[in-house]
C-alpha positions in Angstrom: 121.6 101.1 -74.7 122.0 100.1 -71.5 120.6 101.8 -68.6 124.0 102.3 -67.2 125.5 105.2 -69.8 129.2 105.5 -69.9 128.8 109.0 -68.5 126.8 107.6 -65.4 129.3 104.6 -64.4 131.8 107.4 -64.8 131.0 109.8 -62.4 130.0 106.6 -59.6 133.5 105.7 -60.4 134.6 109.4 -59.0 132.6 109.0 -56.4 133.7 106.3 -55.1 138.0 107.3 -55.8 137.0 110.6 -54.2 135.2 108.7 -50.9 138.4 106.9 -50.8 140.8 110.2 -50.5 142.4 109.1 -53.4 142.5 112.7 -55.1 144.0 114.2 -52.4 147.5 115.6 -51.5 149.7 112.5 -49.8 147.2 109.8 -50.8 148.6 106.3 -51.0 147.3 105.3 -54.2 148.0 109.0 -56.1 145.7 108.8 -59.3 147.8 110.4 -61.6 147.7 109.2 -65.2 151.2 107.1 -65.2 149.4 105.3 -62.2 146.6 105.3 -63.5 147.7 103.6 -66.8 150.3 101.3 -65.5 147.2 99.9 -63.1 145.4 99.8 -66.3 147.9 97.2 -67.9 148.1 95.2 -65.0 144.1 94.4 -64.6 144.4 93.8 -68.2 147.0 91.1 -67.9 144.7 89.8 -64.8 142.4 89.3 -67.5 144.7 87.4 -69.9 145.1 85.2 -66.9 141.8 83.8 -67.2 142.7 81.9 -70.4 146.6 80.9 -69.8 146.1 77.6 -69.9 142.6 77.5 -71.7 140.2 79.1 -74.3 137.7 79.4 -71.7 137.9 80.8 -68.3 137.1 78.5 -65.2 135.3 81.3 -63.4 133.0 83.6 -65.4 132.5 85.9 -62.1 135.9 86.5 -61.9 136.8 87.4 -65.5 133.6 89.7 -64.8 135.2 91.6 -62.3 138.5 91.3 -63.8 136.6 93.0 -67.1 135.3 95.9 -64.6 138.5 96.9 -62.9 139.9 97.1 -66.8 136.9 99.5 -67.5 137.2 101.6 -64.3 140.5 102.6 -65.0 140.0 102.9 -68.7 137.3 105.2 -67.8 139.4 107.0 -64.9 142.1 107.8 -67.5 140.1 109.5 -70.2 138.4 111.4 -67.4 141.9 112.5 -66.1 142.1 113.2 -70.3 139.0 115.6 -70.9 138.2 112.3 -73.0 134.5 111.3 -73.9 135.3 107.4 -74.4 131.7 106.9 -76.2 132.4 109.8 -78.5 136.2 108.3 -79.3 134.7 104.7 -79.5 132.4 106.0 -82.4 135.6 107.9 -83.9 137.5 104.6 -83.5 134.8 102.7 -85.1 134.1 105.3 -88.0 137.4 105.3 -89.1 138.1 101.5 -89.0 135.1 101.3 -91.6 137.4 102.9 -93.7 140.5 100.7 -93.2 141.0 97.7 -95.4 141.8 94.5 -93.2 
């Protein structure tokens, strides 16, 4: 595994909302789970974006920080949740062992 765990990039990534003032009372970006999931979609579709016209993106770096703003708000919103995302990821992958394609 990487040295970067899931747990680890997870609380930098409240560090840094918290530095911000986003937690608190009358903040302009209010990190509540609506927001936090409706910002979540629209990084995703930033990522789609990258291949609109093309199987391949033009610009690796960005995808790659497109990729990371999909993953800190993944990982904001299971936080916000009580959710372990490496524990659900094994769920997830134990039970589509199971499934039949």
């Amino acid at each position: 595994m990487p040295t970067d765990s899931l747990a680890q990039l997870t609380r930098e990534m409240l560090a840094f909302v918290e530095t911000k003032g986003w937690t608190q009372p009358g903040s302009s970006h209010p990190q509540t789970p609506k927001n936090i999931a409706l910002s979540l979609v629209l990084e995703s579709a930033e990522v789609l974006e990258h291949f609109q016209w093309s199987e391949q993106t033009a610009d690796r770096p960005a995808l790659a920080g497109e990729l990371a703003d999909v993953l800190l708000y993944l990982m904001q919103l299971a936080h916000l949740h009580d959710i372990d995302l490496a524990e659900a990821v094994r769920a997830k992958l134990s039970d589509n062992q199971r499934r039949e394609w």
